[in-house]
C-alpha positions as CSV (number, residue, x, y, z in Angstrom):
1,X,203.7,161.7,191.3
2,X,200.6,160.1,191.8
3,X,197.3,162.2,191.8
4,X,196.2,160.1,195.2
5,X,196.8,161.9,198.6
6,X,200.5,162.2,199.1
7,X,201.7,159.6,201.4
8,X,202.3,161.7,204.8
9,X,205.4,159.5,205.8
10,X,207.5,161.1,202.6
11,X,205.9,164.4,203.4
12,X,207.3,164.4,206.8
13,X,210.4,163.1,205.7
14,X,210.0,166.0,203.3
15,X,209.5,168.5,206.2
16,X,212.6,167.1,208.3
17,X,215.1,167.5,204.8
18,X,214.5,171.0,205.0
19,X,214.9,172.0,208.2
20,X,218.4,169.7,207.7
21,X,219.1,171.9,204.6
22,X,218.5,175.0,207.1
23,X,220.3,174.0,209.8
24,X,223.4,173.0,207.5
25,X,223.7,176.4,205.5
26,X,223.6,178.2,208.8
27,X,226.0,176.0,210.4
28,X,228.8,175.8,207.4
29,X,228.4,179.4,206.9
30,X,227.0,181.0,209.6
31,X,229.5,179.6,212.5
32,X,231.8,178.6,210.3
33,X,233.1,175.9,212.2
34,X,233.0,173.0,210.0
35,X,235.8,174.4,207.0
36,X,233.5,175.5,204.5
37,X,234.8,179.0,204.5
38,X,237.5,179.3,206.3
39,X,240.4,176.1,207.5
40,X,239.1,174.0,209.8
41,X,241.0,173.7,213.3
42,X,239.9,171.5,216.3
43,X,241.3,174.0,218.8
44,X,239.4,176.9,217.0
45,X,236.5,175.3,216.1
46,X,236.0,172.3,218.0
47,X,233.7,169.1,217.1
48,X,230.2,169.9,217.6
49,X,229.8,171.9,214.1
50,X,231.0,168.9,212.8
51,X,228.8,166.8,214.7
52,X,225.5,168.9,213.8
53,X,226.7,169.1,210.1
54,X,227.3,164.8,209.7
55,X,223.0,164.5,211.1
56,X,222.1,167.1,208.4
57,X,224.6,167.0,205.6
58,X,222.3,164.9,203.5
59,X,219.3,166.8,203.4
60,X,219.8,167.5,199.4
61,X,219.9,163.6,198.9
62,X,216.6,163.3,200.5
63,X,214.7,165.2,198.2
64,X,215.8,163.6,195.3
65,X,215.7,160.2,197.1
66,X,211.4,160.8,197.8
67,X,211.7,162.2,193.9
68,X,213.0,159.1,192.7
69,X,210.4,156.4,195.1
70,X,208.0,157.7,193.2
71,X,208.6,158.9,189.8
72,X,208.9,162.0,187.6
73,X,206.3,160.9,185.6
74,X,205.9,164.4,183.0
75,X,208.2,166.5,181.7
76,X,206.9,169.5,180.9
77,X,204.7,170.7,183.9
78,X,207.6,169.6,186.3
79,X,210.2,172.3,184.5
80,X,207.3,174.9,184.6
81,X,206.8,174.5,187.9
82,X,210.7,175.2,188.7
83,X,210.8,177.8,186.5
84,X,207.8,179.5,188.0
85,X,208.7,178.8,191.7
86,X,212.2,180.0,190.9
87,X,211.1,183.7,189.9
88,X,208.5,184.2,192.6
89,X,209.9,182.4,195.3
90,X,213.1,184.6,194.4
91,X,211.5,187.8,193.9
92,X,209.4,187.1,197.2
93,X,212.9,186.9,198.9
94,X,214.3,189.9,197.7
95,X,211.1,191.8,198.7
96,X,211.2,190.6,202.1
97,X,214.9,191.7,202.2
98,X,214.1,195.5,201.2
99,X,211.0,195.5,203.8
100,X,213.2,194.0,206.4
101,X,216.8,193.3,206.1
102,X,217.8,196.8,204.7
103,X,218.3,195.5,201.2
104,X,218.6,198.8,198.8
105,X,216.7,198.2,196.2
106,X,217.3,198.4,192.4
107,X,216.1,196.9,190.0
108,X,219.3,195.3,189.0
109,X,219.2,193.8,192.3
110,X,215.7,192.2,191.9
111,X,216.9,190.5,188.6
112,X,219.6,189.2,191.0
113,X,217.3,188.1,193.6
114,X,216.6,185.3,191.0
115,X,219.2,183.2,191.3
116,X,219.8,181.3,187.8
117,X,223.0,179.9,189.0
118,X,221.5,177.9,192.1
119,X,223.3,174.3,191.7
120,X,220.3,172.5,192.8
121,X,217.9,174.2,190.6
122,X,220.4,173.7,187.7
123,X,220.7,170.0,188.1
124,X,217.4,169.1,189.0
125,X,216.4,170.6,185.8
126,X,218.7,168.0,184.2
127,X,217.5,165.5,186.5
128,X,213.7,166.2,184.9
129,X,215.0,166.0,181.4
130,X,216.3,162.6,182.2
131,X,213.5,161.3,183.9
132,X,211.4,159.7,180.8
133,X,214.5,157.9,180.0
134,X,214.9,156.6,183.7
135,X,211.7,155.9,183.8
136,X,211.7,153.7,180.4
137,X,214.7,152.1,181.8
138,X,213.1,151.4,185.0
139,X,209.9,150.2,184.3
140,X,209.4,146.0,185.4
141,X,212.6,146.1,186.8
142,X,213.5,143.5,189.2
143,X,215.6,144.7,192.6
144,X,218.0,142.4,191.6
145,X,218.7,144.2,188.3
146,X,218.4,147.3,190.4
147,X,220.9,146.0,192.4
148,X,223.3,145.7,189.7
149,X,222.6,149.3,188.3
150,X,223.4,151.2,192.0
151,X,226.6,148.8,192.0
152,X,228.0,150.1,188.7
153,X,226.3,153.9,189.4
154,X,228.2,153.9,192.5
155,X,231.6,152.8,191.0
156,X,230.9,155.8,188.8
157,X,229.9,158.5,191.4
158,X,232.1,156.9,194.4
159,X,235.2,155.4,193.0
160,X,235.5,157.3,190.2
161,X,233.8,160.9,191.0
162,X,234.1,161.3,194.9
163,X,237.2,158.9,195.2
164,X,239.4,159.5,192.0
165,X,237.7,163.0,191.2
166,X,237.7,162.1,187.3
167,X,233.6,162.3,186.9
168,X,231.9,163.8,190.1
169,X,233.8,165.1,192.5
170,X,231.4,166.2,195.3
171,X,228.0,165.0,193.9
172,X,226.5,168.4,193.7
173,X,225.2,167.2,190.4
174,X,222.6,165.3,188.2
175,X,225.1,162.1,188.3
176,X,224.4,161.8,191.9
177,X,220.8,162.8,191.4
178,X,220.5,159.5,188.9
179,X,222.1,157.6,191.8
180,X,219.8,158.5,194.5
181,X,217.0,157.9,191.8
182,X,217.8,154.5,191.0
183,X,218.1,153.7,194.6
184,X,214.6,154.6,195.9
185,X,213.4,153.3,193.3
186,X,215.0,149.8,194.7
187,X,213.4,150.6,197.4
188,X,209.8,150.7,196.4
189,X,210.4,147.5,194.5
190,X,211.6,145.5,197.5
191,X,208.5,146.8,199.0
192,X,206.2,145.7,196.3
193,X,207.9,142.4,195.4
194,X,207.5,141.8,199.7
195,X,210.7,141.1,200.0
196,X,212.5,140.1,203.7
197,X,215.8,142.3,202.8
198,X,212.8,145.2,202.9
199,X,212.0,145.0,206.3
200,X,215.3,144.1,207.4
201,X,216.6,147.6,205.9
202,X,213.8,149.2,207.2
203,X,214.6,147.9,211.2
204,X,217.9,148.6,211.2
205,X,218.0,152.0,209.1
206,X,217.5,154.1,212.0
207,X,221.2,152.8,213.8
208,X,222.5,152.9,210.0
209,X,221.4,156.7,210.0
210,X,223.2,157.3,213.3
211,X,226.9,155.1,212.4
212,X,227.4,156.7,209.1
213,X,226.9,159.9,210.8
214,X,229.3,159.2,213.7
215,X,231.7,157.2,210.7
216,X,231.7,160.7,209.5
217,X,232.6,162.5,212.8
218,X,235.3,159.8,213.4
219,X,236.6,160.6,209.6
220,X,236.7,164.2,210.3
221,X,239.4,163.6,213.0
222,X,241.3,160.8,211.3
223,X,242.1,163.3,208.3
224,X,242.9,166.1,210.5
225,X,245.3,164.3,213.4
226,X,247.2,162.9,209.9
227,X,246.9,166.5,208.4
228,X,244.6,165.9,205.1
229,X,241.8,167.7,206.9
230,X,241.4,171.7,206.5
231,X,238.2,172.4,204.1
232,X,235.1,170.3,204.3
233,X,233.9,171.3,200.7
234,X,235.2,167.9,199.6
235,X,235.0,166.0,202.5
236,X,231.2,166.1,203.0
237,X,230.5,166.0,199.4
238,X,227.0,164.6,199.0
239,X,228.5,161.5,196.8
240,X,230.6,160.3,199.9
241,X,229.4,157.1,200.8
242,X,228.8,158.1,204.2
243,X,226.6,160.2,203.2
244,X,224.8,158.5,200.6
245,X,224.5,155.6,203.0
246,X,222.7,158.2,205.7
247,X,220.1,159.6,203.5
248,X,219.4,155.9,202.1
249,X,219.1,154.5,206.0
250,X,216.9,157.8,206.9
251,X,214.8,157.6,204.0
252,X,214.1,153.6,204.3
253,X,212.8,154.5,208.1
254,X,210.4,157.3,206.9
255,X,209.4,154.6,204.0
256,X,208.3,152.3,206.6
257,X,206.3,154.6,208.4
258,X,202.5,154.3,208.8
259,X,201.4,158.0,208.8
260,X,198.6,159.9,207.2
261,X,197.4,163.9,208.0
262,X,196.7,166.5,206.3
263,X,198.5,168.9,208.3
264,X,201.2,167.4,206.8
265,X,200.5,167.5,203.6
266,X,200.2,171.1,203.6
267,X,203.2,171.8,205.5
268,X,205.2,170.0,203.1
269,X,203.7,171.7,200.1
270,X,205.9,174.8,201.4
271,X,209.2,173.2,201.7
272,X,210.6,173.9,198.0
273,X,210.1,177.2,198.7
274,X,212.1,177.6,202.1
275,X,214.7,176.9,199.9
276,X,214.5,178.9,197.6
277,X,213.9,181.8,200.0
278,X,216.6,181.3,202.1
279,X,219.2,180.8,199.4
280,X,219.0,183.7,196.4
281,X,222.2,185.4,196.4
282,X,221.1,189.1,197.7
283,X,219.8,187.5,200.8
284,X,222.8,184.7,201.4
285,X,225.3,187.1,202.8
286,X,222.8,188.5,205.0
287,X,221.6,185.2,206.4
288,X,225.3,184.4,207.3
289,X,226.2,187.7,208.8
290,X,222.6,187.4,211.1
291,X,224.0,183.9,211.9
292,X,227.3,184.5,212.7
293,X,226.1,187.3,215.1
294,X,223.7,185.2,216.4
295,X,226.2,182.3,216.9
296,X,228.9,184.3,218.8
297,X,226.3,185.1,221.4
298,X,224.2,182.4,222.1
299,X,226.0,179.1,220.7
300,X,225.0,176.3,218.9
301,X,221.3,177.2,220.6
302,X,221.1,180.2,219.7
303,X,222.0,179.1,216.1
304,X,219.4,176.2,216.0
305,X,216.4,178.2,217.5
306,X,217.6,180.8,214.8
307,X,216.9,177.7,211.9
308,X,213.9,176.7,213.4
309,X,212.4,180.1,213.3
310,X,213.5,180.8,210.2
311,X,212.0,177.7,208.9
312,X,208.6,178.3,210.7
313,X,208.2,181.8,208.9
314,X,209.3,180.7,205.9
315,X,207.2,177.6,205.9
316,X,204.3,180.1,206.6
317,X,205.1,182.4,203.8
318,X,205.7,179.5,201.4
319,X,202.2,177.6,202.0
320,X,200.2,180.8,200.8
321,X,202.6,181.2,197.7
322,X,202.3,177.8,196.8
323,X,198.9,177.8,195.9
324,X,199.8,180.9,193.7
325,X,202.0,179.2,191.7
326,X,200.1,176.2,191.1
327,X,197.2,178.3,189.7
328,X,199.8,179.7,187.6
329,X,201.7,176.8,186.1
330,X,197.9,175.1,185.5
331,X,196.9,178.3,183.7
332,X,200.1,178.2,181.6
333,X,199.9,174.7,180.9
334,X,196.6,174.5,179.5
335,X,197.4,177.5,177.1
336,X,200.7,175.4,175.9
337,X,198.4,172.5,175.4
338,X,196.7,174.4,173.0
């Protein structure tokens, strides 16, 4: 990243992929009503879970999208800062679970609260150690060589992962995260080349957003009236093209936005760790079980003013830590420097 002001149109964009992140975990697992956990039926379940879960499925793809406009330009401070923000955001979790959820706790417990198995984490990671060759590849690359590169990185994580199942089956992994890379990064070079395809992306992403979303609504009943439609593990996989071509449309419409603040900024600065407080594996089971509760008595409202308090408080709690842990991984670099 560049040590300039962060652009505030990414930032926001930054904000919205969370509260899409929030909103999907608590709808998959929470209701239940999109065959994540349990079959999917139309009778039982209905079509709105679906619905809700093809606007927000690709909130995962837009981090690494905004990640990949701009660069992982170091290697080292980058991993510090995951590993660091992994620990405290976890511990932070698990404390807020014994103070307030009735977690028991044990220090066996705590060491759990650290969840070294979170997939995202995991493959970001990889992701990072990848980077100085992407970005060696990368560098004074023309959009029309970037062109070709998505083309053969999506036979690879479409036809032959999320299609055939051979590579990638569901693009919870780094493959996908090299994808998503490659293409913001085609996005910022468009942009600096002032290219017309550019702003002909940018006008129409909005209505792309919104098709591939109802494509995916559509596919959802097409698979289930022919009976190849029961979990939704594989279905909404983050390397279907639907989805890849939703986070793409929503991310070139925040790219073209004109928007600087400081409130922001700071906001955003607390995202990473809304996810990683809402996600260790202590507090998961309890997050679901509040959600389903809530769900069965208040609806889809109840369950999306439940996400958007729980992203407001965590949001709160994560702007505070964040500072911590930058003081922290600055302190720790500059004694690995030496």
């Amino acid at each position: 990243m560049s040590t300039k002001e962060r652009q505030s149109n990414f930032e926001l964009l930054r904000i919205v992929a969370m509260l899409f992140i929030v909103c999907h975990h608590l709808v998959i697992k929470g209701a239940d009503t999109c065959g994540y956990v349990t079959p999917y039926t139309y009778e039982k379940d209905g079509l709105i879970g679906i619905f809700i879960n093809s606007f927000v499925v690709g909130g995962v793809n837009l981090f690494v999208l905004i990640s990949g406009y701009f660069g992982i330009r170091k290697l080292i401070q980058p991993l510090l800062k995951l590993s660091i923000d992994l620990v405290v955001y976890g511990l932070t979790a698990y404390i807020l679970g014994v103070l307030f959820l009735h977690i028991d706790f044990s220090i066996s417990g705590m060491a759990h609260g650290i969840d070294l198995h979170n997939w995202f984490v995991i493959h970001f990671a990889l992701l990072i150690l990848m980077s100085p060759i992407l970005e060696s590849a990368l560098q004074g690359q023309t959009s029309k060589t970037l062109q070709k590169w998505i083309f053969l990185l999506m036979i690879i994580n479409v036809v032959f992962g999320y299609i055939l199942g051979y590579v990638n089956i569901n693009g919870y992994n780094y493959l996908n995260f090299i994808l998503l890379y490659v293409m913001a990064r085609y996005i910022r070079v468009l942009k600096e080349e002032h290219h017309k395809f550019s702003e002909t992306i940018s006008k129409y992403s909005l209505f792309g957003y919104v098709l591939s979303a109802f494509l995916l609504v559509a596919g959802v009943m097409i698979l289930y009236y022919s009976g190849h439609f029961h979990h939704s593990d594989k279905y909404f996989g983050y390397n279907n093209p639907l989805i890849l071509s939703s986070a793409f449309a929503l991310f070139c419409y925040f790219s073209s936005l004109k928007i600087q603040s400081k409130t922001i900024n700071t906001i955003a600065t607390g995202m990473f760790g809304v996810f990683l407080m809402h996600t260790p594996p202590e507090i998961i089971p309890i997050r679901n079980q509040y959600s389903s509760v809530i769900f069965k008595s208040y609806g889809y409202a109840g369950l999306m003013l439940e996400a958007v308090c729980l992203f407001v408080i965590l949001t709160f709690i994560s702007i505070f830590i964040e500072q911590f842990n930058k003081k922290i991984v600055k302190h720790i670099y500059v004694i690995i420097k030496k």
